[in-house]
C-alpha distance (Angstrom), angle and dihedral (degrees) to the residues before:
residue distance angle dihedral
X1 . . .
X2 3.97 . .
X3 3.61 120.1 .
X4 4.20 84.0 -109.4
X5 3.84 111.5 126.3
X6 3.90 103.6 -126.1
X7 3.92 112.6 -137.5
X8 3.83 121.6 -135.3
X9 3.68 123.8 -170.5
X10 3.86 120.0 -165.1
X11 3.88 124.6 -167.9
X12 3.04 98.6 -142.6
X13 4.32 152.5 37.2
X14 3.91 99.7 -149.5
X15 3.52 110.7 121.8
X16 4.74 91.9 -85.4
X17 3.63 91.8 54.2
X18 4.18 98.3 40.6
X19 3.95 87.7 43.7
X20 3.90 91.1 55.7
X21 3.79 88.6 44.7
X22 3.54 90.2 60.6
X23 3.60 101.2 39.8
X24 3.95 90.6 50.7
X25 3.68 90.8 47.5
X26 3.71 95.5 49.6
X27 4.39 79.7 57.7
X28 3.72 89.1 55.3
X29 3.64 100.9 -94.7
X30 4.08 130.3 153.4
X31 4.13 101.0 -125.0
X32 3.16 124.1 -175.5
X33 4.12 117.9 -176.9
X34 3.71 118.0 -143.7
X35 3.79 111.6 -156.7
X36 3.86 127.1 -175.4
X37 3.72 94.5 -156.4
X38 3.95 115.2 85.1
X39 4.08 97.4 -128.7
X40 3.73 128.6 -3.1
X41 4.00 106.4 -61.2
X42 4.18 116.1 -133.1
X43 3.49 94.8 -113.9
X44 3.90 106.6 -147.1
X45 4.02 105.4 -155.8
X46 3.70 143.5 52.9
X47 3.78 151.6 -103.8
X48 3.40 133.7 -131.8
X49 3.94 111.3 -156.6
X50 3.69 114.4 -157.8
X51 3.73 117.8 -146.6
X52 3.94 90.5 -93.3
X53 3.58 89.5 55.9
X54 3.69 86.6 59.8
X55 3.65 103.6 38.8
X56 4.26 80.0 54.3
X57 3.88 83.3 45.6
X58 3.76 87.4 54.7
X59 3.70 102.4 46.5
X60 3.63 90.5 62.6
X61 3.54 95.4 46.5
X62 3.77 96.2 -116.2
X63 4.05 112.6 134.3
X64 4.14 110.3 -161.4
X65 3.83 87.1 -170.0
X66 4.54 89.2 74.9
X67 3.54 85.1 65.5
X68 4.12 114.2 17.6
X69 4.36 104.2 40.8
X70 3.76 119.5 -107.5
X71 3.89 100.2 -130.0
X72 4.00 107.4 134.8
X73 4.35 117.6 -156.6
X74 3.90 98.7 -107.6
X75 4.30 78.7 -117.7
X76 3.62 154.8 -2.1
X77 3.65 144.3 -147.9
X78 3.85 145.4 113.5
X79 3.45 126.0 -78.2
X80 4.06 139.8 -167.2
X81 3.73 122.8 -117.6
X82 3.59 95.0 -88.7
X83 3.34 96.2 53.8
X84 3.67 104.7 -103.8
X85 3.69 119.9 140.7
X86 3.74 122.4 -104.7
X87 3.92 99.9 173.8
X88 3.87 122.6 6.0
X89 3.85 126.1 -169.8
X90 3.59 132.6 176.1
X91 4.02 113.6 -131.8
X92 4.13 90.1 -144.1
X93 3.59 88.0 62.2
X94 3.76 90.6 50.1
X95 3.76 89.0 48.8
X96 3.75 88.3 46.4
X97 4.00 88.7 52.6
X98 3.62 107.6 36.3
X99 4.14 103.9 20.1
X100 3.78 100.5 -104.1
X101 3.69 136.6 15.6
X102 4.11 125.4 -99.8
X103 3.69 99.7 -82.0
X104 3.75 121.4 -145.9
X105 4.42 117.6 -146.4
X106 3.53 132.9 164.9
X107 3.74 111.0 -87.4
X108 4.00 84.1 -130.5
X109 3.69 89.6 46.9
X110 3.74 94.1 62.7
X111 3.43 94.5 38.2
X112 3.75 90.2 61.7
X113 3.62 93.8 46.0
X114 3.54 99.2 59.1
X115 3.90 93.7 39.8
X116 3.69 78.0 61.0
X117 3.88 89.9 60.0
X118 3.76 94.7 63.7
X119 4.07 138.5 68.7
X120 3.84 118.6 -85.2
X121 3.87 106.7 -93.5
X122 3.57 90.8 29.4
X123 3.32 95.2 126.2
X124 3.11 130.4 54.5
X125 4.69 125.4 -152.3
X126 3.34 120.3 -160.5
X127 3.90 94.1 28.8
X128 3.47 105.1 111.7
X129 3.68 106.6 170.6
X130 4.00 117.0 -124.2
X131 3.86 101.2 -170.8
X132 3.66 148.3 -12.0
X133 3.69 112.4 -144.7
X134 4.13 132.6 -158.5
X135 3.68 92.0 14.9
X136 4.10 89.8 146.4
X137 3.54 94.2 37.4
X138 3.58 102.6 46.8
X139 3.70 82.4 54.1
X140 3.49 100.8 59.6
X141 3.98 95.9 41.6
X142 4.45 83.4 46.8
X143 3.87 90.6 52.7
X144 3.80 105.3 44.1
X145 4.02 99.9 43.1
X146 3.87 97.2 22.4
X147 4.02 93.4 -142.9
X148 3.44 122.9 152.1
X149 4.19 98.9 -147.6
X150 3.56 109.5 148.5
X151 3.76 89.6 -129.9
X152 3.75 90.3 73.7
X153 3.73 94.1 55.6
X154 4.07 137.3 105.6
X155 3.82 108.6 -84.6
X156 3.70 110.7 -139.8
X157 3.60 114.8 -152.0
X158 4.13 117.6 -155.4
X159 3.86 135.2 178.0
X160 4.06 80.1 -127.0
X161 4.23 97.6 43.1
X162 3.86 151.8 -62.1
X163 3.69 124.6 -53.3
X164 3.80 128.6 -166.8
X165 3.99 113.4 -150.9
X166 3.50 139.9 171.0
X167 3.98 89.4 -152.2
X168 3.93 122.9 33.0
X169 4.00 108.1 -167.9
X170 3.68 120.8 -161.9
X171 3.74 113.2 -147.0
X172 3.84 94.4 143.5
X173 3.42 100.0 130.2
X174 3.91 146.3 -121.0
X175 4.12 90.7 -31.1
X176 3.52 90.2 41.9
X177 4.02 110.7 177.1
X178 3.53 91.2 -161.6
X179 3.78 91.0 58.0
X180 4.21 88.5 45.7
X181 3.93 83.5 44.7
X182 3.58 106.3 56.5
X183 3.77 98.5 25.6
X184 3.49 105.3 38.8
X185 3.68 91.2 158.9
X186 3.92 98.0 67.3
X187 3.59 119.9 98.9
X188 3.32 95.3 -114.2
X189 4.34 111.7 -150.9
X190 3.63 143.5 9.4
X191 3.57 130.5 -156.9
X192 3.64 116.7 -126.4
X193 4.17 89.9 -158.5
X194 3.55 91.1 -123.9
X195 4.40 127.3 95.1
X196 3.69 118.6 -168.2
X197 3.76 143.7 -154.9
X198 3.62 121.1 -134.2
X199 3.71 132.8 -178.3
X200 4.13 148.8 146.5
X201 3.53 123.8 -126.3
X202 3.73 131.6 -155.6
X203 3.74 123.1 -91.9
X204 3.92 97.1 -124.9
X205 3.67 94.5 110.6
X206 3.89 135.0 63.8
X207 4.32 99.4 -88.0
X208 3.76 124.7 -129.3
X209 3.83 118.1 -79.4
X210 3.11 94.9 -141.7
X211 4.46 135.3 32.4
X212 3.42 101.2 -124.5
X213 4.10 132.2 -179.7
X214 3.79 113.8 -160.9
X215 3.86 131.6 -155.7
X216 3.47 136.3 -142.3
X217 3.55 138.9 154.3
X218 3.78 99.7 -56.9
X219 3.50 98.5 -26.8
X220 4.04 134.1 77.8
X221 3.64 127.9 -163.1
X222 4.44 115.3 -152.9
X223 3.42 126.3 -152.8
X224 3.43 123.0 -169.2
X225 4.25 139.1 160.5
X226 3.32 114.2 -144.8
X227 4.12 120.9 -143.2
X228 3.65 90.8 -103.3
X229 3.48 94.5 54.9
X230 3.70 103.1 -104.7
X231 3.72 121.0 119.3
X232 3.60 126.3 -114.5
X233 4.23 115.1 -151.8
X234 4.31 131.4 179.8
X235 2.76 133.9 154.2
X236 3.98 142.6 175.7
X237 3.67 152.4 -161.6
X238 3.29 149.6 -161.1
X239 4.37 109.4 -91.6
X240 3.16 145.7 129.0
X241 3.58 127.2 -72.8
X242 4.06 108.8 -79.6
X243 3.70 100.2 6.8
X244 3.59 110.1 153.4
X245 4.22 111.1 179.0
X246 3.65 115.6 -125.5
X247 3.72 90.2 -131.8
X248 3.47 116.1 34.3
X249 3.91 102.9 -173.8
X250 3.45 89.4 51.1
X251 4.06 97.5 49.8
X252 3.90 93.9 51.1
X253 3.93 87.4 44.0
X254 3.75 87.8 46.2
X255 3.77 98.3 53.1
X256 3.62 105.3 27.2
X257 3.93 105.0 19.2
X258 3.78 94.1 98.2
X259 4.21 97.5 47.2
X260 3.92 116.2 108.6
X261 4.29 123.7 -68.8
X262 2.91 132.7 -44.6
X263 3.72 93.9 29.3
X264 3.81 99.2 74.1
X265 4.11 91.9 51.6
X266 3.82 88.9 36.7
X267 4.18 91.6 58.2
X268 3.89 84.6 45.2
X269 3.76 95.2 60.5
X270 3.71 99.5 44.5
X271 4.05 126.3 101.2
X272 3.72 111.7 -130.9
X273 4.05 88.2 -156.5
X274 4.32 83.9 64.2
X275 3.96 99.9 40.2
X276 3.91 112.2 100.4
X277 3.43 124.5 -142.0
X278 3.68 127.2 -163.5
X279 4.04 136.8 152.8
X280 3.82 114.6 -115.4
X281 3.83 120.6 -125.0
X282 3.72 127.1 150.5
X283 3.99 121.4 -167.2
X284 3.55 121.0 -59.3
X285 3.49 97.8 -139.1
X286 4.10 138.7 -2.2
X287 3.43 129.6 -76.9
X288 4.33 110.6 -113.8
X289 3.80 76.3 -128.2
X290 3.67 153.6 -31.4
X291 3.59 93.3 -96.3
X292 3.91 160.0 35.5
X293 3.44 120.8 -161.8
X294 4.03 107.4 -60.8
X295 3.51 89.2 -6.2
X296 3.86 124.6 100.3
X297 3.72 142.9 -178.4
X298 3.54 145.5 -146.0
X299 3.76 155.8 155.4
X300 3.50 119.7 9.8
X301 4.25 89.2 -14.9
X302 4.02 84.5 62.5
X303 4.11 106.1 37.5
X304 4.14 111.5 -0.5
X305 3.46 98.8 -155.5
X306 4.31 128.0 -173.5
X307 3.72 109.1 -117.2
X308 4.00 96.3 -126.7
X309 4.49 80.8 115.0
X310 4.31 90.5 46.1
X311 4.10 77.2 -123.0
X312 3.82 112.2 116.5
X313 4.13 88.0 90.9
X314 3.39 96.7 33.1
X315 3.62 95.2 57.8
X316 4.03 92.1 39.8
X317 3.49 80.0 60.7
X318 4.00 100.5 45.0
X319 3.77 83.7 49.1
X320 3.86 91.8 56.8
X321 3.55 97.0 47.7
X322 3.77 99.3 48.8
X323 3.97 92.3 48.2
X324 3.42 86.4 50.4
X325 3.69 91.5 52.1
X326 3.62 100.0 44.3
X327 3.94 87.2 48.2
X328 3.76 96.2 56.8
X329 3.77 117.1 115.1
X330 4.06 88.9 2.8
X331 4.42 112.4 136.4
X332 3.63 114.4 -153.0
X333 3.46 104.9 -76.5
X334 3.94 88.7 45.9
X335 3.96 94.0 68.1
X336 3.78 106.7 75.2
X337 3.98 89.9 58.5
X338 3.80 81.1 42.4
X339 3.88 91.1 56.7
X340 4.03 90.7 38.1
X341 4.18 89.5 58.5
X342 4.04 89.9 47.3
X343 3.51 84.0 51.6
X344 4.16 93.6 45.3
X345 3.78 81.2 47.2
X346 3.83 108.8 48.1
X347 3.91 109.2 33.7
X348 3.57 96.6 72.3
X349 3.58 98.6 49.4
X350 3.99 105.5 36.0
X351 4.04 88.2 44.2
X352 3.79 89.7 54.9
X353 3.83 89.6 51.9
X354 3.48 90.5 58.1
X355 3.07 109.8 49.7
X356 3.74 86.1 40.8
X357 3.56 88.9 58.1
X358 3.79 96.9 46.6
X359 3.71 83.1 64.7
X360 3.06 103.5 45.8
X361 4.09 85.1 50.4
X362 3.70 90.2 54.5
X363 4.32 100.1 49.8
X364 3.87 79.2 47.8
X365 3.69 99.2 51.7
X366 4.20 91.6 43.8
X367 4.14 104.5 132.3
X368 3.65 105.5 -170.5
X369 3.58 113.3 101.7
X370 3.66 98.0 -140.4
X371 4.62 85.3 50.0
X372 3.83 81.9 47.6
X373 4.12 96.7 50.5
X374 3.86 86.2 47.5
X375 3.92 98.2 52.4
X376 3.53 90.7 40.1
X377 4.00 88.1 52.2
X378 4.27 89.9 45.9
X379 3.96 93.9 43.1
X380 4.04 82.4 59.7
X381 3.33 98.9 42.3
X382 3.89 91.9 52.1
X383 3.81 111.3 129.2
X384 3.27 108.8 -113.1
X385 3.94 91.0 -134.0
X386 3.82 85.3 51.1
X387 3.91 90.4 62.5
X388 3.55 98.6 39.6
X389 3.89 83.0 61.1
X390 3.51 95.2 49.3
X391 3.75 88.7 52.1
X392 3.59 92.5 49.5
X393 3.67 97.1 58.3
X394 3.86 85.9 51.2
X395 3.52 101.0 36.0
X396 4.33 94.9 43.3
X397 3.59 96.7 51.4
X398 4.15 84.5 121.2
X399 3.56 101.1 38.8
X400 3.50 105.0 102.1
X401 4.13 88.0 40.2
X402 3.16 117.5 179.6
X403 3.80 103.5 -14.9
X404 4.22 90.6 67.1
X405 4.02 88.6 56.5
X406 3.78 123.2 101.1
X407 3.37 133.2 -101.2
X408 3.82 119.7 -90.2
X409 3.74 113.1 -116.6
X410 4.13 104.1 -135.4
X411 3.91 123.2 -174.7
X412 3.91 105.9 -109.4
X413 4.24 109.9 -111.8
């Protein structure tokens, strides 16, 4: 590779686009961060990161547990309304299997910490970006001649000015106007039928033991300590699209106020000013690809999954960590097969997820008691060998890192 300093521009500083910046950077790469929001926003929930999160954390030399705690709940599980225990697991046995336990931060927390990983002025508020023009063409001109003139280059389009790049990376989330952009023919959304609650309480209690998820009839109630000792609690229910309760103390108390400890005294503590709420949808179909031309996407922008697997982040931040790696040592003409092999490497995978998560949403959402007795009665009669698999595939998503990636395509000299 020449000694020219490739630019990256990212739409987007959630945690996808600000864990690619870093990664890139760490490879020597310009980055600028293009963020819609006009200063960094206080971002009132958390983040559970899997053990491939981590392992993807770790292979860029980026430890979340400087800045967001690394106490672990002794266990986790999900639970009925009474308390009783429908699945149980130990978290040393999961650090015995996969290397560490899921690990559960402050969004904001994380956030901050890998802002801290990149140059002052790196990012840039109040820049949301409106296009990106002759993605495909500046392809094709890049790959036949191999130049590097600046003329042939993504043009990045901001509310606050131009930018020329060599790689455009779209990490602009779940409504994604990059995605709407430059496929204008995909579907776009589909709602799960469920909205949910979210919100962090203060650590001036004793926390949980144990994360927990709870089921009802239609409606589930999370429970989660986070490593700084804080609690993180959502919840959600089955409604219409765009309902919004009048009274939002008296909703949460009305549908999960009677379910087992510490839920009561937990809903009693929180602020209904600082509790998020926000309808769940995930992508109604896949992308064709992650990519066109120049052009790249990840996150929620490329695969907009429901949370019922705890993987929308974690797979934001898989997908940031493998472009990276497949990027590494590439010159100009080198990054559309570089984008084509992330693309060859993440479809498969992060499609799977969600549509393995929309199902997963829908048995937990069922509302007929006689459904709900049933899936209560199959959780517990899970093998446990049948679980453990199912974790596996979740939990070993970076396993094989990098050796199970494709080969980059590069233009012959």
């Amino acid at each position: 590779m020449s000694g020219i300093r490739r630019r990256a521009v990212v739409a987007g500083a959630g945690i996808g686009g600000l864990t690619a910046a870093v990664a890139l950077h760490r490879r020597g790469w310009q980055v600028t961060v293009c963020e819609r929001a006009p200063e960094p926003a206080a971002v009132g929930a958390g983040i559970v990161l899997a053990p491939n999160a981590l392992r993807a954390f770790d292979s860029i030399g980026f430890d979340v547990t400087r800045a967001a705690g690394s106490a672990a709940p002794a266990a986790l599980g999900l639970r009925r309304p009474d308390g009783r225990w429908l699945k149980h697991a130990d978290t040393g046995a999961m650090t015995a299997r996969y290397g560490s336990p899921p690990l559960a931060v402050h969004r904001e927390a994380l956030v901050q910490a890998l802002t801290a990983g990149l140059p002052e002025g790196a990012i840039r508020y109040g820049a949301a970006v409106t296009s990106v023009t002759s993605v495909t063409a500046v392809t094709a001109v890049t790959a036949v001649n191999g130049t590097d003139d600046p003329a042939e280059r993504p043009i990045v389009r901001t509310a606050s000015g131009e930018f020329t790049a060599d790689l455009v990376i779209a990490a602009d989330g779940i409504h994604s106007p990059l995605r709407r952009q430059h496929y204008p023919a995909h579907p776009g959304l589909h709602y799960s039928g469920e909205t949910a609650w979210r919100t962090v309480l203060p650590a001036d209690g004793p926390a949980p033991a144990a994360a927990a998820e709870t089921w009802g009839r239609g409606e589930r109630f999370g429970v989660v300590p986070l490593a700084d000792g804080r609690v993180y609690v959502y919840a959600t229910a089955v409604a219409p699209e765009g309902y919004r309760p009048a009274d939002l103390r008296a909703e949460l108390l009305r549908r999960y106020g009677a379910w087992h400890d510490p839920i009561p005294a937990l809903l009693r503590r929180l602020d209904p000013a600082a509790v998020l709420q926000h309808d769940l949808h995930d992508l109604a179909a896949p992308l064709p690809r992650y990519h066109q031309g120049r052009l790249v996407w990840l996150g929620d922008a490329a695969h907009a999954m429901t949370p019922n697997l705890g993987q929308g982040g974690c797979q934001a931040i898989e997908d940031a960590v493998v472009l990276a790696h497949l990027l590494d040592g590439t010159d100009a003409a080198g990054i559309p097969g570089a984008l084509a092999a992330y693309s060859a490497a993440r479809c498969a995978r992060t499609d799977a997820l969600r549509v393995r998560s929309r199902r997963a949403g829908r048995i937990a959402a069922l509302t007929h008691p006689l459904a709900v007795v049933a899936r209560d009665l199959a959780v517990r009669a899970t093998p446990a060998r049948t679980t453990q698999r199912a974790m596996d595939d979740l939990f070993g998503g970076m396993d094989e890192f990098p050796r199970a990636l494709p080969l980059v395509s590069r233009p012959a000299d």
